[in-house]
VEXPA-551400 format. One record per residue (C-alpha): residue number from 0; x, y, z; residue in one letter. Coordinates in steps of 0.5 Angstrom, whole numbers, plus 2048, in hexadecimal, padded with zeros to 3 digits. Each point is the difference from the previous one (the first is absolute). Example, Ala and Ser with C-alpha at 12.3 -4.5 7.8 and 13.67 -1.06 7.14 Angstrom:
// VEXPA-551400
<site resi="0" X="819" Y="7F7" Z="810" resn="a"/>
<site resi="1" X="802" Y="807" Z="7FE" resn="s"/>
// end
This chain:
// VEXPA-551400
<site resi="0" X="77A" Y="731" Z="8C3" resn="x"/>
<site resi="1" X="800" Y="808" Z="800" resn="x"/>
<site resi="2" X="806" Y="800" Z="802" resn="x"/>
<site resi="3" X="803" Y="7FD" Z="7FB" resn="x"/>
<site resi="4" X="7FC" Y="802" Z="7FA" resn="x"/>
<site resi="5" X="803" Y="807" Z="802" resn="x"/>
<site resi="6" X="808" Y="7FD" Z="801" resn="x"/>
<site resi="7" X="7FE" Y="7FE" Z="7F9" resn="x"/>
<site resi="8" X="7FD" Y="806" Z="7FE" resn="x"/>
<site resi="9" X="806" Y="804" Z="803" resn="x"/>
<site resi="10" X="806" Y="7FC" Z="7FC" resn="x"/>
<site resi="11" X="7FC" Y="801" Z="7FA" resn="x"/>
<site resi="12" X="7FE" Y="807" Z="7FF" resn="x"/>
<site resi="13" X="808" Y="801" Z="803" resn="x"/>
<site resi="14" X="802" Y="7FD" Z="7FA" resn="x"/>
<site resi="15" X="7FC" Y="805" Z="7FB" resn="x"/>
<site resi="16" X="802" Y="806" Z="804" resn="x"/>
<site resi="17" X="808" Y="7FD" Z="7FF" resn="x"/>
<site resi="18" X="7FE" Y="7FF" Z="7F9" resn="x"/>
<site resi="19" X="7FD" Y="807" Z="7FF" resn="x"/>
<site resi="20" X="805" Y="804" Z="804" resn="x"/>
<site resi="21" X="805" Y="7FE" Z="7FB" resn="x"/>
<site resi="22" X="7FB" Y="802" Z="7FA" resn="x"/>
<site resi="23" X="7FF" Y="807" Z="804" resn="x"/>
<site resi="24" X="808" Y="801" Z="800" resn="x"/>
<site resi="25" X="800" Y="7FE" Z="7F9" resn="x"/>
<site resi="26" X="7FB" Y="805" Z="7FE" resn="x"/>
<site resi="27" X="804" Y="805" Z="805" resn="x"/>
<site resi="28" X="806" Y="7FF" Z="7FD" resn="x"/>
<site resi="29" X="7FC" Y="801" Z="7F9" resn="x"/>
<site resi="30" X="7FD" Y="807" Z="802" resn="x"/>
<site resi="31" X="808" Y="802" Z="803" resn="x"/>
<site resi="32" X="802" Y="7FE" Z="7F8" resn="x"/>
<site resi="33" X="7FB" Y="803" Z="7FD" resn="x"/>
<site resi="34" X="800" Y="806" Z="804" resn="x"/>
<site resi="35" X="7F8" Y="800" Z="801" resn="x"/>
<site resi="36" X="802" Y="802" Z="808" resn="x"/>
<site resi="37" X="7FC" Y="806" Z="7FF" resn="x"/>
<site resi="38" X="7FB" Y="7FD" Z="7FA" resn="x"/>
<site resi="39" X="7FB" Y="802" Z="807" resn="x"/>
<site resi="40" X="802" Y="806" Z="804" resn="x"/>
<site resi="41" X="7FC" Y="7FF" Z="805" resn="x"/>
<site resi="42" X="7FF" Y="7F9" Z="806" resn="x"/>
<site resi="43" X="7FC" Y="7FC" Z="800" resn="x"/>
<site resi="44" X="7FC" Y="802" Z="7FB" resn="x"/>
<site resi="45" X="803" Y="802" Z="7FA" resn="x"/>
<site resi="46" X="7FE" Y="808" Z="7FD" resn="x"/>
<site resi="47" X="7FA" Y="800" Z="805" resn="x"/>
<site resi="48" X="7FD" Y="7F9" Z="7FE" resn="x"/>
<site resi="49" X="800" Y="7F9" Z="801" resn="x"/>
<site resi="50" X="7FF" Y="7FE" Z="7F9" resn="x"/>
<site resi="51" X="806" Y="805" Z="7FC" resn="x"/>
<site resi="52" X="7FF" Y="804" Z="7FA" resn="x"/>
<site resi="53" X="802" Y="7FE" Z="7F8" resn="x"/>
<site resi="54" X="800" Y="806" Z="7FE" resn="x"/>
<site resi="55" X="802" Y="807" Z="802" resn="x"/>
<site resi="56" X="7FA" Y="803" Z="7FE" resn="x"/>
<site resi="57" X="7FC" Y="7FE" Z="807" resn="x"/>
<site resi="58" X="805" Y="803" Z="804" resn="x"/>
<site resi="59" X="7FF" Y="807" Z="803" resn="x"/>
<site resi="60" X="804" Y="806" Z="7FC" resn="x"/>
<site resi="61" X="805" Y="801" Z="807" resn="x"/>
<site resi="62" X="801" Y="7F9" Z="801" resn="x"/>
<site resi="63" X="808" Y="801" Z="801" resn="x"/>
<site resi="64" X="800" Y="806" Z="803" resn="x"/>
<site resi="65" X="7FB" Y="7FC" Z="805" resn="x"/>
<site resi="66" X="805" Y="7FB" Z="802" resn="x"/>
<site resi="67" X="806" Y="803" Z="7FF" resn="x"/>
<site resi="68" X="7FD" Y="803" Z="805" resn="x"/>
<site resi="69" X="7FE" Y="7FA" Z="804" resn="x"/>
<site resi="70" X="807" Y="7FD" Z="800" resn="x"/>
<site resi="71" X="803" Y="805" Z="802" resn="x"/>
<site resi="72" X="7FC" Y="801" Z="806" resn="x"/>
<site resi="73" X="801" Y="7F8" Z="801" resn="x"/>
<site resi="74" X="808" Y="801" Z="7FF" resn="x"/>
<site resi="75" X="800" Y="805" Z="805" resn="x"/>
<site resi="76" X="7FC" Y="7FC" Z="806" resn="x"/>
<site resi="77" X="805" Y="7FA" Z="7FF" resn="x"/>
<site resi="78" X="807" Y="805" Z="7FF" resn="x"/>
<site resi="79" X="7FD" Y="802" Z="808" resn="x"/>
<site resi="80" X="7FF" Y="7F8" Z="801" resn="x"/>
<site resi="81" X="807" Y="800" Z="7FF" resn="x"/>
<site resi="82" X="802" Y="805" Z="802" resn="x"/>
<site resi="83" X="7FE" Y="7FE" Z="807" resn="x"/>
<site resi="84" X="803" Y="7F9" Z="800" resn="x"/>
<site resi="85" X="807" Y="803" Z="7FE" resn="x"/>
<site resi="86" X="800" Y="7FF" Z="7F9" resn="x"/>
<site resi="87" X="802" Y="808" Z="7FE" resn="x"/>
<site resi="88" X="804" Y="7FE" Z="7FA" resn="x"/>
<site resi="89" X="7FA" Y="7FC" Z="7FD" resn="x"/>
<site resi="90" X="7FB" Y="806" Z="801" resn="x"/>
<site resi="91" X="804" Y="805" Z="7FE" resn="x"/>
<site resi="92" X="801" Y="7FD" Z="7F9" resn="x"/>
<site resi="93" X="7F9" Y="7FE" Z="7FF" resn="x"/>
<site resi="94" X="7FE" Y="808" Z="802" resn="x"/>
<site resi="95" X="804" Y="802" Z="7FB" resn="x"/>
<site resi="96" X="7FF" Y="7FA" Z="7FB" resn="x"/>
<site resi="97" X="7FD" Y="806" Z="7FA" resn="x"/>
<site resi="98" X="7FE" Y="7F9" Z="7FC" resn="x"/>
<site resi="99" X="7FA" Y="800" Z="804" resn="x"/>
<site resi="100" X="7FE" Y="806" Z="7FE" resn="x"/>
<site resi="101" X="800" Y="7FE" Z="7F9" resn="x"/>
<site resi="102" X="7F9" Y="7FE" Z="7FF" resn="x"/>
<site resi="103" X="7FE" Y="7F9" Z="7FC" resn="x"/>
<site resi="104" X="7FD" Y="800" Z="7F9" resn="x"/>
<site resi="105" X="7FA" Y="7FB" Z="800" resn="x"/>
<site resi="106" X="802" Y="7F9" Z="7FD" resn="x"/>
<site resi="107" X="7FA" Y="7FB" Z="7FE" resn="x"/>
<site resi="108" X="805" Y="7FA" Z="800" resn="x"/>
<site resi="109" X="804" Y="803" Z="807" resn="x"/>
<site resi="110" X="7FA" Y="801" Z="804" resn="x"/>
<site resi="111" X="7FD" Y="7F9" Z="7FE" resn="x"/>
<site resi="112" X="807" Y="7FD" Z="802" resn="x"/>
<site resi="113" X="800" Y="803" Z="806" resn="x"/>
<site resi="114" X="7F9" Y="7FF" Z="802" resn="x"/>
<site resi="115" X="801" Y="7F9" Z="7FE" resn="x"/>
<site resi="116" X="806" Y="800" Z="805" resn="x"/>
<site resi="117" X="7FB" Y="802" Z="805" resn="x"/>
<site resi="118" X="7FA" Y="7FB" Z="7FF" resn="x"/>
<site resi="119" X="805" Y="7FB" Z="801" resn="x"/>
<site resi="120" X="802" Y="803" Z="806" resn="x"/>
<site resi="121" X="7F9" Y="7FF" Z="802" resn="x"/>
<site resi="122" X="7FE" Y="7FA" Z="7FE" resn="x"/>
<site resi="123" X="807" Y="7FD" Z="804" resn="x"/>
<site resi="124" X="7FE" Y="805" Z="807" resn="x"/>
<site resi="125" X="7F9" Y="7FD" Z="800" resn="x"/>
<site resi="126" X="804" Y="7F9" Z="7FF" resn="x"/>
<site resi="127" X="804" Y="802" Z="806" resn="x"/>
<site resi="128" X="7FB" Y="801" Z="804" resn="x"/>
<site resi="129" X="7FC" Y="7F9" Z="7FF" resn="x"/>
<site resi="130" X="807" Y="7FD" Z="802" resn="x"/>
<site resi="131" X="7FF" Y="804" Z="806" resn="x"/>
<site resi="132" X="7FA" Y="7FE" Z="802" resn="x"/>
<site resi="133" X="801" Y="7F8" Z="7FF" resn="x"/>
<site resi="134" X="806" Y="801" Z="804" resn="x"/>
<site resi="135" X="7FD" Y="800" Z="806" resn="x"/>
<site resi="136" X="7FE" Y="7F8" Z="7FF" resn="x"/>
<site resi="137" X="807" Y="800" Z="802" resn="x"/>
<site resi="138" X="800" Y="803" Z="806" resn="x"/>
<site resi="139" X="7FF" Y="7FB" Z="804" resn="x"/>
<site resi="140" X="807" Y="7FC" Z="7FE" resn="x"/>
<site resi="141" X="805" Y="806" Z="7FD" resn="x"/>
<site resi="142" X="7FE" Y="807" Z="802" resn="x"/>
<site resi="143" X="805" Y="802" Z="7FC" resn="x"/>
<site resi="144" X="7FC" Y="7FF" Z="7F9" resn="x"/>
<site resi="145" X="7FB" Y="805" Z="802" resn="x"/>
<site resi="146" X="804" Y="805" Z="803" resn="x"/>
<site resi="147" X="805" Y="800" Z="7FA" resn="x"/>
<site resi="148" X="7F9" Y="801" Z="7FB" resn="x"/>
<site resi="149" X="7FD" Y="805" Z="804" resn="x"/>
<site resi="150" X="807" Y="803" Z="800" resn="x"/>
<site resi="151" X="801" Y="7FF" Z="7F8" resn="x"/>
<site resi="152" X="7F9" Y="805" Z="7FF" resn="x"/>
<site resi="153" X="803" Y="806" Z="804" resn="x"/>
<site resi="154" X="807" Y="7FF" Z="7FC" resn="x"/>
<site resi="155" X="7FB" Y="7FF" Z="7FA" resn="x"/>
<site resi="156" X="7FC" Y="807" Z="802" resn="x"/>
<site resi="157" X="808" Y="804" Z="800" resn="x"/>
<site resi="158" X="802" Y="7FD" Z="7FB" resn="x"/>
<site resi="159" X="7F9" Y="803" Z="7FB" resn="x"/>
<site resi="160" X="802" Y="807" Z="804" resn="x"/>
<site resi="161" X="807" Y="7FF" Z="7FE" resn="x"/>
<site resi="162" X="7FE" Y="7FE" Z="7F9" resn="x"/>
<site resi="163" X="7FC" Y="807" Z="800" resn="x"/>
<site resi="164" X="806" Y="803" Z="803" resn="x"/>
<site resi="165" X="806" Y="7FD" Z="7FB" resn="x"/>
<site resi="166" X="7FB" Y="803" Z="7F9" resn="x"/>
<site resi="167" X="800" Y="807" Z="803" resn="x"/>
<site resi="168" X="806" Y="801" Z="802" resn="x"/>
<site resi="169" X="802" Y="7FE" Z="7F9" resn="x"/>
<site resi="170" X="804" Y="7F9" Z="802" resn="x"/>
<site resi="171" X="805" Y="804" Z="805" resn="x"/>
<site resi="172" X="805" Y="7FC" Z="802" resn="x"/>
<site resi="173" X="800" Y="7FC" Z="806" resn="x"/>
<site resi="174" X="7F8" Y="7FF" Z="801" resn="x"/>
<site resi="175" X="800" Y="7FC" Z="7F9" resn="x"/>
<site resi="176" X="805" Y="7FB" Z="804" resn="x"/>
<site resi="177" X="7FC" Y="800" Z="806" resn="x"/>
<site resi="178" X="7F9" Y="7FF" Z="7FC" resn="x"/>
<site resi="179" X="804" Y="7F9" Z="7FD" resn="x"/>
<site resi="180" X="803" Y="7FE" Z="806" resn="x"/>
<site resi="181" X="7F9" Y="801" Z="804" resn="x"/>
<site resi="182" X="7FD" Y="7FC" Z="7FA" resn="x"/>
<site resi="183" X="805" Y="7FA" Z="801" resn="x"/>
<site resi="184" X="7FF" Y="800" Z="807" resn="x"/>
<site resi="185" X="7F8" Y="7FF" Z="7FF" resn="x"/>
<site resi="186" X="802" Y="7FA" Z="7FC" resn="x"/>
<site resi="187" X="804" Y="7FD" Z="805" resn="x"/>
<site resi="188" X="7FB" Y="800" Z="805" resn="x"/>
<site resi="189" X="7FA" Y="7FD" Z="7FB" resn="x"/>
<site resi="190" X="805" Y="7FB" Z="7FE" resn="x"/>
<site resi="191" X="803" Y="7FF" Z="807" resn="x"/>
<site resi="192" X="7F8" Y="7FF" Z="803" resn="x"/>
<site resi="193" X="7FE" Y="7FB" Z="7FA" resn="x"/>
<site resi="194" X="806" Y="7FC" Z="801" resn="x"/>
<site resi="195" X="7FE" Y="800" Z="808" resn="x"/>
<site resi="196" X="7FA" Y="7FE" Z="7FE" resn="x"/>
<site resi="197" X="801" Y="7FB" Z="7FC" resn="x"/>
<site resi="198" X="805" Y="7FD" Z="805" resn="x"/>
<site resi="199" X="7FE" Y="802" Z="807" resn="x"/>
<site resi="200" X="803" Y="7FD" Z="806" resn="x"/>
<site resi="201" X="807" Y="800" Z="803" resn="x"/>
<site resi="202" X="806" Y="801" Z="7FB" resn="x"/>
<site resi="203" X="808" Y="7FE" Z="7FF" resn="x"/>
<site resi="204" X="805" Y="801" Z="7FC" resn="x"/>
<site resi="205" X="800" Y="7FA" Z="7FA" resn="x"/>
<site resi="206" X="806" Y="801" Z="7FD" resn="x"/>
<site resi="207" X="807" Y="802" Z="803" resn="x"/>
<site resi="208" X="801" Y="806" Z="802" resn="x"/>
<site resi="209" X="804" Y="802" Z="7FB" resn="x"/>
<site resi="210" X="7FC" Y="800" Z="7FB" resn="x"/>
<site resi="211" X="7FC" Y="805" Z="804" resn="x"/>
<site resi="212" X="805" Y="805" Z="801" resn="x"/>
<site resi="213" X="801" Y="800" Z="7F9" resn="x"/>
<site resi="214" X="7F9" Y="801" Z="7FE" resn="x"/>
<site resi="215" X="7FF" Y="805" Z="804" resn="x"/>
<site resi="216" X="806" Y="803" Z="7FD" resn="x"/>
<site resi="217" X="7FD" Y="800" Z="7F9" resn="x"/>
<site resi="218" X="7FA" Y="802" Z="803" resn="x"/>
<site resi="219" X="803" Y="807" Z="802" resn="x"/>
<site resi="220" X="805" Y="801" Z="7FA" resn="x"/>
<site resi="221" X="7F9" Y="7FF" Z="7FC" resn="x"/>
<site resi="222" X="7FD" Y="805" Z="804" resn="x"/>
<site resi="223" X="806" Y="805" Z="800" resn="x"/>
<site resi="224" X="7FF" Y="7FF" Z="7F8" resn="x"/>
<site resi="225" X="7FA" Y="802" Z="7FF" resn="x"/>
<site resi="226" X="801" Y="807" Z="805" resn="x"/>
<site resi="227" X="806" Y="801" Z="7FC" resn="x"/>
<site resi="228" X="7FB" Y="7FE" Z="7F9" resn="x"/>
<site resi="229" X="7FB" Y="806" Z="803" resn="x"/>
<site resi="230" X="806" Y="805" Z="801" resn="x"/>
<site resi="231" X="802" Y="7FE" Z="7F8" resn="x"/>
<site resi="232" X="7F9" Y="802" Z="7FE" resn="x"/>
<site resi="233" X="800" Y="807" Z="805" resn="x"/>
<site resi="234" X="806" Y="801" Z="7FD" resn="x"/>
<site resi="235" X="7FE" Y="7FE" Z="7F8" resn="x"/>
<site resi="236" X="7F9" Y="805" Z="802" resn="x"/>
<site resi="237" X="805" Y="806" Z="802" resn="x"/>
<site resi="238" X="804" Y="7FF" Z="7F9" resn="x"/>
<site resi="239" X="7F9" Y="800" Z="7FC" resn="x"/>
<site resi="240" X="7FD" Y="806" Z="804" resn="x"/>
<site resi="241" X="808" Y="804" Z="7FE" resn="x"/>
<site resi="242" X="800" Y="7FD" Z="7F9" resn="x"/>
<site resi="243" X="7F7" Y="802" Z="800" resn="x"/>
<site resi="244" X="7FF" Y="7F8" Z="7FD" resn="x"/>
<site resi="245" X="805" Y="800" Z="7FB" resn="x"/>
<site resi="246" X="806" Y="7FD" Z="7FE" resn="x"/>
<site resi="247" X="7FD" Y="7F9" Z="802" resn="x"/>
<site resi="248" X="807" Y="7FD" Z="7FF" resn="x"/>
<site resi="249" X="804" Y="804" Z="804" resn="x"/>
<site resi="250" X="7FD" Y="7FF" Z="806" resn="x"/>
<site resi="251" X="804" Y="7FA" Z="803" resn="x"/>
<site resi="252" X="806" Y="804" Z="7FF" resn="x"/>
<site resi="253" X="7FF" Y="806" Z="804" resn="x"/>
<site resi="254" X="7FC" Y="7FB" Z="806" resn="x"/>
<site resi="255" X="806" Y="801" Z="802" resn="x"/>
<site resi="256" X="805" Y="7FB" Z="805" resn="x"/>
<site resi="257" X="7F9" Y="7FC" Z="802" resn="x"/>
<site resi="258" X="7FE" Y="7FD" Z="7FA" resn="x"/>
<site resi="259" X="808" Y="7FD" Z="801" resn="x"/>
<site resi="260" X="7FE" Y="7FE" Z="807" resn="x"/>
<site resi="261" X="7F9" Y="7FD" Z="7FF" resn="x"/>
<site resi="262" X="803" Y="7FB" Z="7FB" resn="x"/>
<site resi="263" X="806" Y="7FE" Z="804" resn="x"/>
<site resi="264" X="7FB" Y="7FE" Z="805" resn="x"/>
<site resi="265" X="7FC" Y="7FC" Z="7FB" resn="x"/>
<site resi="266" X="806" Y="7FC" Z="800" resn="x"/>
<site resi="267" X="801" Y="7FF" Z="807" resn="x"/>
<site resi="268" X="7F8" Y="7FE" Z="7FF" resn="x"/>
<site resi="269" X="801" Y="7FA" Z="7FB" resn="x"/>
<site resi="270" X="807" Y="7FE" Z="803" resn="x"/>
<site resi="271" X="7FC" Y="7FF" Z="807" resn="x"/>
<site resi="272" X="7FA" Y="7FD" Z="7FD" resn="x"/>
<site resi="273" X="805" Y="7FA" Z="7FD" resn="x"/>
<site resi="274" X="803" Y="7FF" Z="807" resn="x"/>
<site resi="275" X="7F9" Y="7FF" Z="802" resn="x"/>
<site resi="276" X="7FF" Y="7FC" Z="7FA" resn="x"/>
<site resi="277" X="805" Y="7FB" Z="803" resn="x"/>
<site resi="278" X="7FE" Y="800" Z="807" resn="x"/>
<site resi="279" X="7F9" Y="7FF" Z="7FE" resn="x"/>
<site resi="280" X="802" Y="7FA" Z="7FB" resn="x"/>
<site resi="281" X="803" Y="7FD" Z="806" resn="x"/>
<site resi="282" X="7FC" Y="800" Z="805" resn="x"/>
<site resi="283" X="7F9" Y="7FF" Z="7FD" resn="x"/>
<site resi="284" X="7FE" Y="7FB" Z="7FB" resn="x"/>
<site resi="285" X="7FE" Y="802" Z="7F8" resn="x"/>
<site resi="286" X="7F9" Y="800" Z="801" resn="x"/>
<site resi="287" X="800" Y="804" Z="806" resn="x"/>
<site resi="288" X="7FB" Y="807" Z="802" resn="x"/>
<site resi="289" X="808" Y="802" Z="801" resn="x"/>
<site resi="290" X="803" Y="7FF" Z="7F9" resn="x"/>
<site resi="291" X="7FA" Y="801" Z="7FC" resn="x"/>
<site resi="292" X="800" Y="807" Z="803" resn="x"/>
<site resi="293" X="808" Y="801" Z="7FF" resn="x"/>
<site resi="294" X="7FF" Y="7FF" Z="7F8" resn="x"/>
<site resi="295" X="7F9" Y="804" Z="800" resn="x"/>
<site resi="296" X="805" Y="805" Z="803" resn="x"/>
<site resi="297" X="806" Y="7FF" Z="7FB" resn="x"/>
<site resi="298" X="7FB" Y="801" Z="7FB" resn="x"/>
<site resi="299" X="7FE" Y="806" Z="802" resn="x"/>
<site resi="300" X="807" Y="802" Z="800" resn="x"/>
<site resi="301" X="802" Y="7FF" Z="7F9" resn="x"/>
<site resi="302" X="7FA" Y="804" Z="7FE" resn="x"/>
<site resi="303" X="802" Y="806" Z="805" resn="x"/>
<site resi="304" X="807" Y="7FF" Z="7FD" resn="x"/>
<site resi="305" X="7FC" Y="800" Z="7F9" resn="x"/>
<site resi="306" X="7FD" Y="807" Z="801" resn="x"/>
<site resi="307" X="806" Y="803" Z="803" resn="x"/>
<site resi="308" X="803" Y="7FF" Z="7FA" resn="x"/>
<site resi="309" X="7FA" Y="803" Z="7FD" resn="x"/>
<site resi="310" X="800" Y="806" Z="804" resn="x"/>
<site resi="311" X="807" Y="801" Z="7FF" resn="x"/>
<site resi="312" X="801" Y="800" Z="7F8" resn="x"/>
<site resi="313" X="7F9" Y="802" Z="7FD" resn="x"/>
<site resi="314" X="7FF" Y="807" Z="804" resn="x"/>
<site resi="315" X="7FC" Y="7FD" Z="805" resn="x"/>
<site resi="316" X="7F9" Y="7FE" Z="7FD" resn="x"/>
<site resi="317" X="7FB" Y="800" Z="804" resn="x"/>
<site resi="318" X="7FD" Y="7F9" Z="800" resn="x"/>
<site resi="319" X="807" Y="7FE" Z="802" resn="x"/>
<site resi="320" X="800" Y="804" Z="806" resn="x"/>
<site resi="321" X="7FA" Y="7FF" Z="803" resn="x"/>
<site resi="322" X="802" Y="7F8" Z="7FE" resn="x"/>
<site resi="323" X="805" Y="800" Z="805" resn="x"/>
<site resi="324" X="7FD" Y="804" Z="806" resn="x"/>
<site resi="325" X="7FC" Y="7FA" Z="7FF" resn="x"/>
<site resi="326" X="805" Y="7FB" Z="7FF" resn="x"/>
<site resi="327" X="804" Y="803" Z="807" resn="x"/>
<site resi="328" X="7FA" Y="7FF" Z="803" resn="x"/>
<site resi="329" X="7FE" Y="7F9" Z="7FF" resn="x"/>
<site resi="330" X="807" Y="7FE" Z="802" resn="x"/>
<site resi="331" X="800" Y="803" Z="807" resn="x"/>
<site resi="332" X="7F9" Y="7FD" Z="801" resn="x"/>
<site resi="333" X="802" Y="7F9" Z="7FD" resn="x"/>
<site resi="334" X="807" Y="801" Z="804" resn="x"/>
<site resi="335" X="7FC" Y="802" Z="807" resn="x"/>
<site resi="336" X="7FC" Y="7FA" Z="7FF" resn="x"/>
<site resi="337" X="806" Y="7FC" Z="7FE" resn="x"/>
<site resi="338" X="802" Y="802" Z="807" resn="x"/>
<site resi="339" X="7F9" Y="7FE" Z="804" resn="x"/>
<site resi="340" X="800" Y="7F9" Z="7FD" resn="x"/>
<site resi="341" X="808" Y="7FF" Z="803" resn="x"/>
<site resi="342" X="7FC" Y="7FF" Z="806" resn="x"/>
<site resi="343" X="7FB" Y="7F9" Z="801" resn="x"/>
<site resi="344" X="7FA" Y="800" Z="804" resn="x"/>
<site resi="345" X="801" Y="7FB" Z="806" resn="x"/>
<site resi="346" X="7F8" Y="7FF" Z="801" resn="x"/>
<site resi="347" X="801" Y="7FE" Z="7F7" resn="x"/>
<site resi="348" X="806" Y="7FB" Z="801" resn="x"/>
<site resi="349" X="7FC" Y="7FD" Z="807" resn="x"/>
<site resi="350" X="7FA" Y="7FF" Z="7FA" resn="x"/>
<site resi="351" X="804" Y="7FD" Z="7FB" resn="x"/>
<site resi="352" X="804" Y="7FA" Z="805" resn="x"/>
// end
């Protein structure tokens, strides 16, 4: 009876940290918007304190010559990390970067954001690690729940450092790609252990294997979308530092060639969604977990395309950008769930015959 009061627990809280994952990548992509990486200098704590200020008058006098200092010590130590594991050009470009230099001024609005952004992280992390705990009530029938949420502590450990890493080295690119590839991967894993759960035993492919390889086609252009997508956003940053935030409107036009590949693979996107479409409408009744999750995800896609639009032709708002992080992120998640239930538990067909 224990036993499975702690499964129910488990899928239970599984389904919060999914839920507060996505809240945690909109708050991220609201920090990456708004420019508020560096509204706290310091990690984890911001200017020295759990609580951060709201004013500048109870910070010390030398509060930028103290972290500057900082993070040029910390941009030091990982350009030799580097170094080590053969990525010279990367360290080299983050030992002459003279942005880190640059001292930040103290923003109220900037800090709360990032310290906001941070608190989500916290609450989510502590969530993760109740879902490693209660997955052990697994261990018994699928040691792969367990391990798989161990594992997912360790990459959320990383994935905090490397957020620490892509704010003081001032969104360098490359680590920015990685940090959101590390989030999707951490995704994945809670959404692959809750559906394990929710459906343990044997499986086998429910639909044909078509509809299989397609799936996992579109899954792979829709992550190749979004890499492209974070590369777009290095490249918008880069223009912005050049142009010193100004000439919002002509961003886009000086991203150069990637802004132009980003939106064709979108329309590789949406025509590999409607192929889905068609094989899911075929092979899986209208009231299906199946096509229900194939419209949720064609919803999500026309309000994809709907900020893209935006970003393209109001000089990139900020509440757009963030919106379409969040947006690309819901459907690699629907999509990577949609991909799960094309597999049907054995043990749960046997049950219902």
């Amino acid at each position: 009876m224990k036993t499975f009061a702690s499964k129910i627990r488990f899928q239970k809280y599984s389904l919060v940290t999914i839920v507060l994952l996505f809240i945690l990548i909109l708050a991220g992509a609201v920090v990456r918007s708004t420019g508020s990486g560096m509204g706290c200098p310091d990690w984890p704590k911001c200017f020295g304190q759990y609580v951060p200020p709201t004013s500048i008058n109870q910070l010390p006098k030398d509060y930028k010559q103290k972290y500057v200092a900082e993070r040029t010590e910390k941009n030091q130590k990982f350009a030799k990390t580097l170094d080590l594991f053969g990525y010279v050009d990367l360290a080299r470009r983050i030992r002459e970067d003279k942005s880190i230099l640059i001292p930040e001024e103290f923003n109220a609005s900037k800090t709360w954001t990032e310290y906001i952004n941070r608190l989500v992280g916290a609450i989510s992390g502590l969530f993760l690690v109740l879902v490693a705990i209660f997955s052990f009530s697994y261990r018994g029938e699928n040691k792969l729940i367990p391990f798989l949420s161990v594992l997912n502590i360790l990459l959320v450990g990383f994935q905090a450092w490397l957020g620490s890493i892509v704010v003081s080295t001032n969104l360098v690119s490359g680590i920015v790609t990685l940090h959101m590839l590390l989030a999707l991967a951490i995704l994945a894993i809670l959404i692959g252990t809750y559906h394990m759960a929710k459906t343990y035993g044997k499986h086998r492919l429910d639909s044909s294997p078509i509809t299989h390889v397609v799936m996992v086609l579109t899954l792979i252009i829709s992550t190749v979308q979004i890499v492209f997508g974070t590369e777009v956003r290095e490249k918008i940053d880069a223009v912005s530092t050049h142009l010193q935030g100004g000439y919002r409107e002509a961003w886009i036009s000086n991203a150069g060639a990637i802004f132009v590949q980003h939106r064709d693979i979108a329309i590789l996107v949406l025509l590999a969604n409607i192929v889905l479409f068609l094989l899911i409408r075929n092979g899986f009744s209208r009231h299906s977990n199946q096509q229900q999750i194939m419209s949720f995800i064609f919803l999500i896609i026309m309000l994809q395309m709907g900020t893209g639009i935006l970003l393209s032709y109001w000089a990139l708002p900020p509440f757009a950008q963030a919106l379409h992080i969040l947006l690309a992120s819901l459907i690699f998640g629907a999509q990577f769930y949609l991909m799960l239930n094309l597999y049907t538990s054995v043990k749960n067909q046997e049950a219902n015959r």
